[in-house]
C-alpha positions as CSV (number, residue, x, y, z in Angstrom):
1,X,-63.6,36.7,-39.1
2,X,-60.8,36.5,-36.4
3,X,-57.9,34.2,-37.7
4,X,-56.7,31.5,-35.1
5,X,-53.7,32.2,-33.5
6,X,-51.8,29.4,-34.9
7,X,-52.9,30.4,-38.2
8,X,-51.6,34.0,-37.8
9,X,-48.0,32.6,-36.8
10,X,-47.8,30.3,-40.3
11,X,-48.9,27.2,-38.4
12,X,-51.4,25.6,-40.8
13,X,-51.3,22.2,-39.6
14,X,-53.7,21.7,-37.9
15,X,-56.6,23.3,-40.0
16,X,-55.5,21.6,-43.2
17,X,-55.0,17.8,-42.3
18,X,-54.0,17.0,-45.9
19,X,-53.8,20.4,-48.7
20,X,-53.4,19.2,-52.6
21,X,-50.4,20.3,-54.4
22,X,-49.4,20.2,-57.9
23,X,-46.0,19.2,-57.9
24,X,-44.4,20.1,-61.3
25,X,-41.3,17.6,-62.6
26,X,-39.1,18.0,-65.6
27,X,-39.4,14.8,-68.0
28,X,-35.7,13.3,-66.5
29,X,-37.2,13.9,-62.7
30,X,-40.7,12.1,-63.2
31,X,-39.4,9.1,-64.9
32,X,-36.4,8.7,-62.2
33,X,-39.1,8.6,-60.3
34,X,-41.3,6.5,-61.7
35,X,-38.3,4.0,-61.8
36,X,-37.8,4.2,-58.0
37,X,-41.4,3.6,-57.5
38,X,-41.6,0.5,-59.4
39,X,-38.5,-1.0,-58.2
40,X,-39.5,-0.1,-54.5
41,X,-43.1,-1.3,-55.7
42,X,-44.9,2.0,-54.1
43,X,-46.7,4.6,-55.4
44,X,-44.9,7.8,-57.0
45,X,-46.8,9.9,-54.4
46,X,-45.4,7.6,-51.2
47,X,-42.3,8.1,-52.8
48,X,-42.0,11.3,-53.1
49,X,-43.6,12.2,-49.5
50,X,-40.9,10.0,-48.1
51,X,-38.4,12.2,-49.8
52,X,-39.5,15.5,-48.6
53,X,-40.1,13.7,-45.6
54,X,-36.7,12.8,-45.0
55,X,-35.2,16.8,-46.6
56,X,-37.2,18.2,-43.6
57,X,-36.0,15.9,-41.2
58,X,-32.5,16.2,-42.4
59,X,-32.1,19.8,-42.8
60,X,-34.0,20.4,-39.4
61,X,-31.0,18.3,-38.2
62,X,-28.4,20.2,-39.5
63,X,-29.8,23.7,-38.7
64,X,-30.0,22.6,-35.3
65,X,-26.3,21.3,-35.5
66,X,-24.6,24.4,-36.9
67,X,-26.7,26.8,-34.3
68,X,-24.9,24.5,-31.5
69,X,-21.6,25.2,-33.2
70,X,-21.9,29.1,-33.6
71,X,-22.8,29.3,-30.3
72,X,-19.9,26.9,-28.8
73,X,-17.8,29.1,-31.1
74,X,-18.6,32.5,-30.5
75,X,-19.5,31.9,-26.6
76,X,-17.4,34.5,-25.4
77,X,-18.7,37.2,-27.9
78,X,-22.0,36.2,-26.9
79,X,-21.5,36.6,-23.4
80,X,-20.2,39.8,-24.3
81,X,-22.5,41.2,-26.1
82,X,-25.0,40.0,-23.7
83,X,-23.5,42.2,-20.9
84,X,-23.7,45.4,-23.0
């Protein structure tokens, strides 16, 4: 059976609209976060989501932000190497 292309390129979101995971925490990492999820009065899974939520977000940020500063730094050696 042919595989979609958005499947072929890694993109699985939109055939799985929720895919199970078994997350696996030491003893010190599920009760820290059993703590924030009582304090905050949410679920250990909401959580949890938020917090990857917020990794990708972040670390999408900075990738983003140190590709701007490579290029503003090495502009002329990329114009360089661009006229080769």
């Amino acid at each position: 059976m042919p595989v979609s292309s958005s499947l072929a390129s890694g993109d699985t979101g939109r055939y799985h609209l929720a895919m199970p995971m078994t997350l696996r925490l030491t003893p010190e990492e599920t009760e820290a976060l059993r703590l924030v999820a009582r304090r905050e009065r949410r679920s250990m899974q909401a959580v949890a989501r938020e917090a990857i939520a917020v990794y990708v977000s972040n670390r999408s940020r900075r990738r983003g932000e140190l590709l701007a500063r490579i290029v503003a730094e090495d502009a002329e050696l990329l114009r360089r190497l661009g006229s080769m």
